[in-house]
GULUM-44644 format. One record per residue (C-alpha): z, y, x negated. Coordinates in Angstrom, 2 decimals, padded with zeros to 5 digits. Example, Ala and Ser with C-alpha at 12.3 -4.5 7.8 and 13.67 -1.06 7.14 Angstrom:
<rs>
<r Z="007.80" Y="-004.50" X="-012.30"/>
<r Z="007.14" Y="-001.06" X="-013.67"/>
</rs>
This chain:
<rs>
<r Z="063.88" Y="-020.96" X="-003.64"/>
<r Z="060.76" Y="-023.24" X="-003.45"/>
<r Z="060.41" Y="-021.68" X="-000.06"/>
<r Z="060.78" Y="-018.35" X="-001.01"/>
<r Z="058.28" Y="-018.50" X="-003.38"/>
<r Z="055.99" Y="-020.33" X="-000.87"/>
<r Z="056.10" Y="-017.77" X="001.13"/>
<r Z="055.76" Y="-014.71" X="-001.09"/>
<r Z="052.29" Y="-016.88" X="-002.21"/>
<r Z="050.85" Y="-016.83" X="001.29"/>
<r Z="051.73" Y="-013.06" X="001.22"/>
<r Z="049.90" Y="-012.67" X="-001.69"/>
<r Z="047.15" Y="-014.59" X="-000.10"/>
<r Z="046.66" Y="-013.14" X="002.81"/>
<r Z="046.52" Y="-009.46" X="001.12"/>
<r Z="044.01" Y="-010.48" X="-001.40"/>
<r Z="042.10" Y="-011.83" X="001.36"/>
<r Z="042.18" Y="-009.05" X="003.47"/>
<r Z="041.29" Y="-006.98" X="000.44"/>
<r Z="038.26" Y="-009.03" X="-000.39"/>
<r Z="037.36" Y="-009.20" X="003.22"/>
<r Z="037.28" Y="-005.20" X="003.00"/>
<r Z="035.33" Y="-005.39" X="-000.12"/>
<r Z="032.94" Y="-007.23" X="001.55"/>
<r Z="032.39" Y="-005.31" X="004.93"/>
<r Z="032.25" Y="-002.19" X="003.23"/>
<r Z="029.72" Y="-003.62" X="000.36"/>
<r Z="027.61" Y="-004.94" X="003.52"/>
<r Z="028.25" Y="-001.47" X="005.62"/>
<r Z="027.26" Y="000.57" X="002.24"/>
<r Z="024.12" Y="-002.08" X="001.30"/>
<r Z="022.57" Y="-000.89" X="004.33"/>
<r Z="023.85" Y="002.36" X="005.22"/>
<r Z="021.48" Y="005.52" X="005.21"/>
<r Z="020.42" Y="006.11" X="001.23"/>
<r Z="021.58" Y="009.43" X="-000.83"/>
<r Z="017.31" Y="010.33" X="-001.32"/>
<r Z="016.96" Y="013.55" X="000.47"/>
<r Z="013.11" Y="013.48" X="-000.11"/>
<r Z="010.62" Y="010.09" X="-000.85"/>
<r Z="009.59" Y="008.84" X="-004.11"/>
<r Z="007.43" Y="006.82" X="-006.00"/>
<r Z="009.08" Y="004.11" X="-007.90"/>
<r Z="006.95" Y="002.09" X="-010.65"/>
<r Z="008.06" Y="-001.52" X="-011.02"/>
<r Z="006.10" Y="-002.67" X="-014.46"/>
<r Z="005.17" Y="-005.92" X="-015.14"/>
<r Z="007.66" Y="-007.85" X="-016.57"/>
<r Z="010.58" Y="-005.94" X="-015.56"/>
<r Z="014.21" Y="-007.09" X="-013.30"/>
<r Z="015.83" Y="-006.30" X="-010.45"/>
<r Z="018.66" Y="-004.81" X="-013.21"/>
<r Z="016.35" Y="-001.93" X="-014.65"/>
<r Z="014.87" Y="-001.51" X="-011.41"/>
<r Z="018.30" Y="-000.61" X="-010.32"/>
<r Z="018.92" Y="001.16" X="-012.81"/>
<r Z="016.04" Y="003.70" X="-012.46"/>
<r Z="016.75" Y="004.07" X="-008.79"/>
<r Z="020.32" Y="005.15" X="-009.55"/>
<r Z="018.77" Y="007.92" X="-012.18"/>
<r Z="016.25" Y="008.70" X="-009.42"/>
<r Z="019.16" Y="009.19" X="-007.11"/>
<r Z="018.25" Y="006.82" X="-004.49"/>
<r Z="020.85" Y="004.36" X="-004.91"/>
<r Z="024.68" Y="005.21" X="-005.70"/>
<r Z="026.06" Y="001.72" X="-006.34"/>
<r Z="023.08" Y="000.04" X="-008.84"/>
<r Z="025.48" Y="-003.27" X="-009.10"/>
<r Z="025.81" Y="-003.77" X="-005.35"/>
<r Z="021.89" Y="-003.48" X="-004.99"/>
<r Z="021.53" Y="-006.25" X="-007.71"/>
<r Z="024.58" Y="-008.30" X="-005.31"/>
<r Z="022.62" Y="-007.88" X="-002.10"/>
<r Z="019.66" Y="-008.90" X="-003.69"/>
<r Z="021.19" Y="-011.89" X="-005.36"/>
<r Z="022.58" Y="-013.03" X="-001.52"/>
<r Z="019.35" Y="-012.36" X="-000.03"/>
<r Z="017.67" Y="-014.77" X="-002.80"/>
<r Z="015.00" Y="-011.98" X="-003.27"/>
<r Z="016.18" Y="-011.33" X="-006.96"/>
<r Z="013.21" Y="-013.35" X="-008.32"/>
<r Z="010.49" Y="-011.98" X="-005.93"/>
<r Z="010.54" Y="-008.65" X="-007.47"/>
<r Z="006.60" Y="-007.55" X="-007.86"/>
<r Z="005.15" Y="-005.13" X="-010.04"/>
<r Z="003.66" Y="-002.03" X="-008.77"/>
<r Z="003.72" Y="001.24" X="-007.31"/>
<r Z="006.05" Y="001.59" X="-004.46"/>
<r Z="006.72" Y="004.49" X="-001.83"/>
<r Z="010.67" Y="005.05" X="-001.42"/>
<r Z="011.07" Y="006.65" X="001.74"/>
<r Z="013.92" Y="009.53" X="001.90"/>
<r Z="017.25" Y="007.68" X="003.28"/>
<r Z="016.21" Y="004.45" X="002.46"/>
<r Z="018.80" Y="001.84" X="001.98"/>
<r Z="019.48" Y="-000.68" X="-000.44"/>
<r Z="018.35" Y="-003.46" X="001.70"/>
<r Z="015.36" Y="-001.48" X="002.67"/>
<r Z="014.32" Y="-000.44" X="-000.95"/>
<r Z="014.90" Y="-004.65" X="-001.84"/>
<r Z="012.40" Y="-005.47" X="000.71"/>
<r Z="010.27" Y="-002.71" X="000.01"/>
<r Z="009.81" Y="-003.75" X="-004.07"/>
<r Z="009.88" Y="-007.56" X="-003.34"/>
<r Z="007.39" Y="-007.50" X="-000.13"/>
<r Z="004.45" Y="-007.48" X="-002.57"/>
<r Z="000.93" Y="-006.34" X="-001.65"/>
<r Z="-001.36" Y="-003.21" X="-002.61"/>
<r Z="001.05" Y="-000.51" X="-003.90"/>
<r Z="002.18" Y="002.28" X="-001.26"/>
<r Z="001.68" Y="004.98" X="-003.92"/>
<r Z="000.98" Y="006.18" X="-007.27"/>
<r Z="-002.70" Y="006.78" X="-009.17"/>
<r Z="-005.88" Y="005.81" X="-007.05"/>
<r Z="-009.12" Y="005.27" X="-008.16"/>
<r Z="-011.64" Y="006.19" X="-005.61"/>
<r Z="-015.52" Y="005.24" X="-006.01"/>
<r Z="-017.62" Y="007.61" X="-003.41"/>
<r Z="-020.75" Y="005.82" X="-002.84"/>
<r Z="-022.65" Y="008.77" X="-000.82"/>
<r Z="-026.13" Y="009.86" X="000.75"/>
<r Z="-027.25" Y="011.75" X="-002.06"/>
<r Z="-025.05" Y="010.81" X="-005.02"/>
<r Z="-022.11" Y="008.71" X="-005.88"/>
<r Z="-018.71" Y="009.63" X="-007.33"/>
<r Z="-015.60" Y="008.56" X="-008.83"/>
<r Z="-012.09" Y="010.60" X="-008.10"/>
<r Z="-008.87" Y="010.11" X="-009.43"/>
<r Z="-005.88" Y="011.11" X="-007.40"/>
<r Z="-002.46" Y="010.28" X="-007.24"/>
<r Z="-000.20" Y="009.97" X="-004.01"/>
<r Z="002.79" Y="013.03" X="-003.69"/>
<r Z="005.25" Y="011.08" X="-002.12"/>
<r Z="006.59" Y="014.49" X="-000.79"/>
<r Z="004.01" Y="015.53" X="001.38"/>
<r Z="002.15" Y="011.53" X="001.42"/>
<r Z="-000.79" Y="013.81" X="000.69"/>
<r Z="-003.13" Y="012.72" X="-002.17"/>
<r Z="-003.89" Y="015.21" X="-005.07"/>
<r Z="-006.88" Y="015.45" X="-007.39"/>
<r Z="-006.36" Y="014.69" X="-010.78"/>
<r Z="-010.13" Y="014.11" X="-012.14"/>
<r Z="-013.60" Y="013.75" X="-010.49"/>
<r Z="-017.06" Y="012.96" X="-012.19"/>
<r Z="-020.45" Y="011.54" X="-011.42"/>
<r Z="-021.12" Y="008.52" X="-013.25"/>
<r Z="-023.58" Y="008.49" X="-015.75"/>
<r Z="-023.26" Y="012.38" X="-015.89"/>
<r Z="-021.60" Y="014.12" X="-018.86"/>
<r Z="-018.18" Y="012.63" X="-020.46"/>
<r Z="-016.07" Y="010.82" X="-018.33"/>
<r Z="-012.66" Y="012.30" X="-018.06"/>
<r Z="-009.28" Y="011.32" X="-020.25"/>
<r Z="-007.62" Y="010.70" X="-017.21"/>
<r Z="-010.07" Y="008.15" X="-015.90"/>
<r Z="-009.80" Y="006.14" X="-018.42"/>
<r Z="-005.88" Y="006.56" X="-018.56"/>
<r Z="-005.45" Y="005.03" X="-015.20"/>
<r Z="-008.23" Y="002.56" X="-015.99"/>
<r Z="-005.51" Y="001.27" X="-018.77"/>
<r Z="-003.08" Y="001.32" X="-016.69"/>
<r Z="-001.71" Y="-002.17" X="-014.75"/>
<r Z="-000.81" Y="-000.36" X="-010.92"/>
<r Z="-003.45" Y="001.60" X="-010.73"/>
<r Z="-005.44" Y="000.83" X="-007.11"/>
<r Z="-009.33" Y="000.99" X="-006.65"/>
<r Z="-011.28" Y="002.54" X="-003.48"/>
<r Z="-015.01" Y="002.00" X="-002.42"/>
<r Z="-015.57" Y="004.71" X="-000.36"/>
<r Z="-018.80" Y="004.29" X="001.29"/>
<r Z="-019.88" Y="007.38" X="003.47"/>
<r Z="-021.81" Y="007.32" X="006.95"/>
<r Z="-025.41" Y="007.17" X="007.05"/>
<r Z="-026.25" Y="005.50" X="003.86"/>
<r Z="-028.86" Y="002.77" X="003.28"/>
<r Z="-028.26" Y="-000.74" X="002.27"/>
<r Z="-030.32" Y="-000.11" X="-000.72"/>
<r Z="-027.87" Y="002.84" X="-001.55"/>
<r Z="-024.59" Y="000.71" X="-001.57"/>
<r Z="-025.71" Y="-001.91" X="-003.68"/>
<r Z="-027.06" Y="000.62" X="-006.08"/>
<r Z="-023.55" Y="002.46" X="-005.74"/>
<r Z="-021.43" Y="-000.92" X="-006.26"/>
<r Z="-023.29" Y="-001.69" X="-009.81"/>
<r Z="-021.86" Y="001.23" X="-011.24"/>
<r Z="-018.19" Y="000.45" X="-010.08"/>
<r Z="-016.69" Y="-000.73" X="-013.29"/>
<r Z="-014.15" Y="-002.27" X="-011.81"/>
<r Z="-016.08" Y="-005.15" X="-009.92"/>
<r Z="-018.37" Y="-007.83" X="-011.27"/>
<r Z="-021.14" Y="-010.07" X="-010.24"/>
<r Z="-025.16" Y="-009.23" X="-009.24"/>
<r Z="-026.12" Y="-008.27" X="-006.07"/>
<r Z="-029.94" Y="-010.51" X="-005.77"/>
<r Z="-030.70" Y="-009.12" X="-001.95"/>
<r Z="-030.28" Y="-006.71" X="-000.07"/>
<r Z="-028.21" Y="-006.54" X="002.94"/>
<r Z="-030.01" Y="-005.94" X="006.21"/>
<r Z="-030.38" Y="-002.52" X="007.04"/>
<r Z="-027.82" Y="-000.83" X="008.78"/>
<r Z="-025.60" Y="-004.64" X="008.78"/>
<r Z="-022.62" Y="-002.56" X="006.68"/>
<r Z="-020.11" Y="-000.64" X="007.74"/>
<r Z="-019.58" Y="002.83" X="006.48"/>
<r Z="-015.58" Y="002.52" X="005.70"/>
<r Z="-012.93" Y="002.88" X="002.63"/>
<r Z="-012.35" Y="-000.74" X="001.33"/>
<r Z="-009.49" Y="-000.93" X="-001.16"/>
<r Z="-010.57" Y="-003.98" X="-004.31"/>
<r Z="-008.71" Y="-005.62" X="-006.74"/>
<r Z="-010.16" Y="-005.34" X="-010.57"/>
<r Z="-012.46" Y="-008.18" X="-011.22"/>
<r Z="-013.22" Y="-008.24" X="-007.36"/>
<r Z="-017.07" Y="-009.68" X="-006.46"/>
<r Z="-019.59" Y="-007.17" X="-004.88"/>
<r Z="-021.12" Y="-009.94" X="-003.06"/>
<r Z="-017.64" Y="-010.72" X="-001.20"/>
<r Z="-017.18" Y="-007.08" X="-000.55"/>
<r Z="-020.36" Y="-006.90" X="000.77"/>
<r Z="-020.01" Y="-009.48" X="003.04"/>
<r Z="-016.65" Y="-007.80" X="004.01"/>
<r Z="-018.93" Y="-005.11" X="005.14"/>
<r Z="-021.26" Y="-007.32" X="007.26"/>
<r Z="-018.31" Y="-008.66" X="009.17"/>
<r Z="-016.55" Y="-005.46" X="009.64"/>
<r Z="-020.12" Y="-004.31" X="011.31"/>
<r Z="-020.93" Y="-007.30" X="013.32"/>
<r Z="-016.86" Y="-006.77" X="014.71"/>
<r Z="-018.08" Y="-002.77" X="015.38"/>
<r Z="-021.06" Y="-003.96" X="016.96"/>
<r Z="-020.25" Y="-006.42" X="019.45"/>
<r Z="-017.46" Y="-003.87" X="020.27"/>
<r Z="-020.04" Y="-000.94" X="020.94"/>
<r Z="-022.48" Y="-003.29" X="022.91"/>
<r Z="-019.42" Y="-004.68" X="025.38"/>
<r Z="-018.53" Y="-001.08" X="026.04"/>
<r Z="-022.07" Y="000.18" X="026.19"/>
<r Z="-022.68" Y="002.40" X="029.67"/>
<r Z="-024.78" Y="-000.35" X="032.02"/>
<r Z="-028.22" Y="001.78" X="032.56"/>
<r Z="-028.40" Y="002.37" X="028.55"/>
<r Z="-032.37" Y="002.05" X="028.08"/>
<r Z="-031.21" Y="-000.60" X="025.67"/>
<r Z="-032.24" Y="-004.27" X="025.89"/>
<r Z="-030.25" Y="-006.04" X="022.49"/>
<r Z="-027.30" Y="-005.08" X="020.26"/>
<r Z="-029.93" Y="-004.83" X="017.65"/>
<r Z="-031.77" Y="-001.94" X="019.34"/>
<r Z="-028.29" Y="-000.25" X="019.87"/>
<r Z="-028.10" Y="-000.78" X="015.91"/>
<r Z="-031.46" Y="000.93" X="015.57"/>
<r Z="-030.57" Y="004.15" X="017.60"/>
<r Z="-027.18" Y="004.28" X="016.05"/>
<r Z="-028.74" Y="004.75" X="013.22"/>
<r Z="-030.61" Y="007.55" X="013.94"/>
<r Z="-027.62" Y="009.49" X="015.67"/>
<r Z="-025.84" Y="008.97" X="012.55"/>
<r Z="-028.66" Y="010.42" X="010.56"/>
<r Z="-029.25" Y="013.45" X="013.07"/>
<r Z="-025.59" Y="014.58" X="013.97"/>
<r Z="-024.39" Y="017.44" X="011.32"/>
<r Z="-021.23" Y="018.02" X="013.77"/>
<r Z="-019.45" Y="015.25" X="014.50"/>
<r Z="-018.31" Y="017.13" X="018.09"/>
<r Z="-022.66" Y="017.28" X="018.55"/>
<r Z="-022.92" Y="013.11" X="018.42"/>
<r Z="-022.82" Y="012.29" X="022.47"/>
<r Z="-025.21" Y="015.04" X="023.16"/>
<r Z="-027.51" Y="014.26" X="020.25"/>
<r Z="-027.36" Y="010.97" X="021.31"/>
<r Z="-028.49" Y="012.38" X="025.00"/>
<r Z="-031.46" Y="013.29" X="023.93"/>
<r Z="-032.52" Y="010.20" X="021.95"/>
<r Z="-031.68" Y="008.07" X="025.46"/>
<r Z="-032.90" Y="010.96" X="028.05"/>
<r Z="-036.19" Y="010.54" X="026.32"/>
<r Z="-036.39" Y="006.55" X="026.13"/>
<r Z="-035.59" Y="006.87" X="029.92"/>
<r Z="-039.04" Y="009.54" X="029.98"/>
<r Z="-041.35" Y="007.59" X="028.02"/>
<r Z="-041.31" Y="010.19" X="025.57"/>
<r Z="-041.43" Y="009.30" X="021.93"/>
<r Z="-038.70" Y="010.37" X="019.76"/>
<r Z="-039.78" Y="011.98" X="016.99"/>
<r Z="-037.09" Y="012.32" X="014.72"/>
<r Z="-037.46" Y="013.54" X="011.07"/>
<r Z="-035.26" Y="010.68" X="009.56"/>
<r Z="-037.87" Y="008.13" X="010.85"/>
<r Z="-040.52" Y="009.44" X="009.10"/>
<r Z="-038.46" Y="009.80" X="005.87"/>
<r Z="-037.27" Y="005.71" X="006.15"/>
<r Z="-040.86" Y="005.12" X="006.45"/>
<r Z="-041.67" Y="006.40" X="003.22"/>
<r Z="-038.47" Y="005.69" X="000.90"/>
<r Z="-037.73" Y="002.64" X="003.01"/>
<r Z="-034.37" Y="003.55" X="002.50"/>
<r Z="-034.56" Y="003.58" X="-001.40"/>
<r Z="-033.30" Y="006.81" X="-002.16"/>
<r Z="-034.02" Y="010.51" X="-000.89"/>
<r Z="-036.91" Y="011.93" X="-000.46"/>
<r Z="-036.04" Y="015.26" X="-002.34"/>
<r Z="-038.50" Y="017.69" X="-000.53"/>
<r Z="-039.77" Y="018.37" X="002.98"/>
<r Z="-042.06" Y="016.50" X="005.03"/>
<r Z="-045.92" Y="017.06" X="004.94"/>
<r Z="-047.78" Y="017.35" X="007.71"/>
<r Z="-049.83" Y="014.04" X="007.13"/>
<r Z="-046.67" Y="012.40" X="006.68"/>
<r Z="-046.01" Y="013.23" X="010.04"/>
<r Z="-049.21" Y="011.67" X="011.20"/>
<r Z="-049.11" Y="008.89" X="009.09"/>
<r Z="-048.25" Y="005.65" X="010.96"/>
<r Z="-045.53" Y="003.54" X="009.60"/>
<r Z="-043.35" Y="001.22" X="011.02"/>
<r Z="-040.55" Y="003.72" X="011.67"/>
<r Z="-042.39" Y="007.29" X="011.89"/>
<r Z="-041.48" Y="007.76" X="015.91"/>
<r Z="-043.77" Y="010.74" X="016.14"/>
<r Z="-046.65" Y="007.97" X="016.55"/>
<r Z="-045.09" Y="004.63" X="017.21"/>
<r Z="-043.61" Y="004.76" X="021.16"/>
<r Z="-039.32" Y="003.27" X="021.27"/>
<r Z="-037.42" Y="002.74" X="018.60"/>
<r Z="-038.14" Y="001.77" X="014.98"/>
<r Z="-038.75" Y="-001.69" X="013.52"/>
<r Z="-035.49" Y="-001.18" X="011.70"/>
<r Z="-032.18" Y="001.11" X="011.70"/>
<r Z="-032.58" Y="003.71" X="008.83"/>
<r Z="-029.18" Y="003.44" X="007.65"/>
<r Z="-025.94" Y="001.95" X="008.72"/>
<r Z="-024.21" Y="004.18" X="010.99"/>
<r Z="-020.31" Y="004.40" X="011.22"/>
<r Z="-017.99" Y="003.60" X="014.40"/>
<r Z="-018.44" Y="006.91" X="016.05"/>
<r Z="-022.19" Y="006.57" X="016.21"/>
<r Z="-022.37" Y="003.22" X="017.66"/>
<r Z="-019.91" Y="004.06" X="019.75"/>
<r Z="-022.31" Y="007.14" X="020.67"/>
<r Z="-025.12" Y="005.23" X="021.30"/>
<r Z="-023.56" Y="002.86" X="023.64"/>
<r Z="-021.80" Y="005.47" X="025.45"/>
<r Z="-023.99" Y="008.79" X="025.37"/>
<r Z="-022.97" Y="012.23" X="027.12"/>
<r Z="-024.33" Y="012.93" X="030.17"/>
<r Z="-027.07" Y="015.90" X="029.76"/>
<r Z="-030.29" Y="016.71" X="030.74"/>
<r Z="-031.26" Y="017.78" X="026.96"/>
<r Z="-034.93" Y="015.93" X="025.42"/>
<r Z="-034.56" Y="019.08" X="022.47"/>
<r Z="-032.69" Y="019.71" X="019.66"/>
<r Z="-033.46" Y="021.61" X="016.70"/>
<r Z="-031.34" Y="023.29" X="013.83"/>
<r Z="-029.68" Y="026.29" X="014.61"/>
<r Z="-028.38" Y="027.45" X="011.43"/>
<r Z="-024.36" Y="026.78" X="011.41"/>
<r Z="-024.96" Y="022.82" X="010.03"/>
<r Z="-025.02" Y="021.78" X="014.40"/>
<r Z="-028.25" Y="022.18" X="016.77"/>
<r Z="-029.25" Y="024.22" X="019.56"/>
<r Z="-030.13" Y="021.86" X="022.90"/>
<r Z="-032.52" Y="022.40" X="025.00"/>
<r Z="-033.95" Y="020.96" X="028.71"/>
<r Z="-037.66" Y="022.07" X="028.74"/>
<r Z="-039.96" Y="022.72" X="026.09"/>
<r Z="-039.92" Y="026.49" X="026.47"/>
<r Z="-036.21" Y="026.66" X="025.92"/>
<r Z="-036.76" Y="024.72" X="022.45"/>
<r Z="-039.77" Y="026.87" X="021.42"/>
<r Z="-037.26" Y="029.75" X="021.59"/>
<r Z="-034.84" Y="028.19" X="019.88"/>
<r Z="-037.62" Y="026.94" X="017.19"/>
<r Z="-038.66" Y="030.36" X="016.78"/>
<r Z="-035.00" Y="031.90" X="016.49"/>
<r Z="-034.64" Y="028.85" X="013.55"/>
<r Z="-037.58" Y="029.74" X="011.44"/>
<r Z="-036.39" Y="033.40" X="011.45"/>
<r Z="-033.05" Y="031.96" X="010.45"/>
<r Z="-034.90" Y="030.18" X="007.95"/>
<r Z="-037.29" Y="033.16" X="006.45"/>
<r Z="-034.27" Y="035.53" X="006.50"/>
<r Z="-032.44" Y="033.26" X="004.01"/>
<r Z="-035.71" Y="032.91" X="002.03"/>
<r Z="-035.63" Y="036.94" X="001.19"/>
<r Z="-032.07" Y="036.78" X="000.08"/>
</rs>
């Protein structure tokens, strides 16, 4: 008898250990099989919250079938605990195990409302957008210039809210003087900027901050990211550039930035800038003249005078022979990269031609034409 029931026990054993060895390949099979979600998402984690109603809200999102087995796997992988609060991009198909690593990884959110300061040329801006995890395309919700009428509900929604992400957007061809201005009127950052950066030492980039983040730090963030562009530019740089120092590639950068409307125009506007060092001719270049008399602080507003013109500064390369004393403004990655590596024309001319680009010319009676053809261009538009 004793034997009998011995026996019907191992029985017994080995099924419920065959069972439980199914239960556990297909738990492992289903934790990281393909997920239900048939398009992405954008799953908020609040502070405070557990892998439970995290679950929980995936399941009601329909990106999880089996809640309780997501909460298992998480348990065995010992991630339970590293859950992080935030904003969180669900891919479509995700798995459980890829949806666990995704919400414990931690990090800037992948998604959800985005606070972007535009520090610009002429003005700054603030924009409010949110990320549609459906097309991973970002759609405006508010924009405003601050210190300009009333500042939107929604701003100051998101502003209240705990995974909202901030943006310092700071645009090509700006001064040093203009993104330090730009940064005091973030709200989001604090501490006082007491000197100005070198001209054109900052690169022109989007640079994603924390709340409570120092504009000093950032702005030596900038300064780095430059010096990396730089030194990058200046190793590349074609070998019979009529350039002598990576500070004098900085300097014409800076006035390709300033002179190219169309980004496909840069090489050949930078061209002309080299074909005439290589001449000995000066290179007398509105934007010059302009630094000369704003010294980067702010824009000039109006058109240049003719004395201006004439007027010798430190920068104005209608009188002073090479390049300026200075860059006017700190040029982005395409310009240096112009600069260093310039297209290969014949062109000393440029002048507007009416479409935001330029028409180039070789001799000086192919740019009168095209002078004249401009100021018709321009007098047309004045009878409209």
């Amino acid at each position: 008898m004793w034997r009998h029931i011995a026996s019907n026990a191992l029985t017994f054993f080995v099924v419920i250990t065959f069972l439980l060895g199914g239960v556990i390949l297909w738990g492992q099979s289903t934790y990281h099989a393909e997920g239900p979600l048939d398009e992405p998402i954008c799953l908020r984690v609040p502070s405070g919250s557990n892998m439970r109603k995290v679950s929980l809200q995936l399941e009601k999102d329909g990106a999880v079938t089996h809640p309780a087995l997501l909460r298992i796997g998480a348990d065995y992988a010992e991630k339970t605990g590293q859950l992080k609060a935030g904003s969180w991009l669900i891919p479509e198909g995700s798995s459980m195990g890829e949806i666990v690593d995704l919400v414990t990884r931690g990090g800037a959110s992948t998604c959800g409302t985005e606070v972007v300061y535009r520090i610009g040329v002429t003005r700054s801006e603030v924009e409010v957008r949110e990320l549609d995890p459906t097309t991973n395309r970002f759609v405006e919700i508010a924009e405003f210039t601050p210190g300009e009428g009333e500042v939107p509900a929604e701003f100051t929604r998101v502003r209240q809210a705990g995974d909202t992400r901030y943006r310092i957007a700071i645009a090509e061809g700006t001064t040093s003087w203009q993104i330090v201005e730009g940064l005091k009127s973030v709200d989001v950052m604090a501490g006082e900027v007491e000197e100005i950066p070198a001209e054109g030492m900052l690169a022109p980039d989007s640079y994603e901050v924390n709340e409570g983040a120092s504009r000093v730090e950032l702005l030596k963030k900038m300064q780095q990211a430059q010096e990396v562009l730089l030194a990058e530019a200046w190793q590349n740089r074609d070998e019979d550039l009529p350039i002598e120092t990576p500070e004098d590639l900085l300097k014409l950068a800076s006035i390709i930035e300033k002179e190219t409307g169309v980004a496909e125009e840069r090489e050949q506007v930078a061209s002309v800038f080299v074909n005439r060092l290589n001449r000995g001719m000066r290179l007398q270049t509105d934007p010059t003249v302009i630094y000369g008399i704003t010294e980067g602080k702010g824009v000039l507003g109006r058109g240049l005078r003719q004395s201006e013109l004439r007027k010798e500064t430190a920068w104005n390369t209608y009188v002073i022979d090479g390049l300026p004393k200075t860059p006017i403004a700190n040029p982005g990655r395409a310009s240096l990269k112009a600069a260093a590596n310039p297209g290969e024309t014949n062109f000393v001319f440029f002048v507007a031609d009416g479409t935001g680009g330029h028409a180039f010319a070789e001799t000086l009676e192919e740019h009168n034409a095209n002078v004249a053809r401009w100021r018709q261009i321009e007098a047309e538009r004045a009878n409209q």
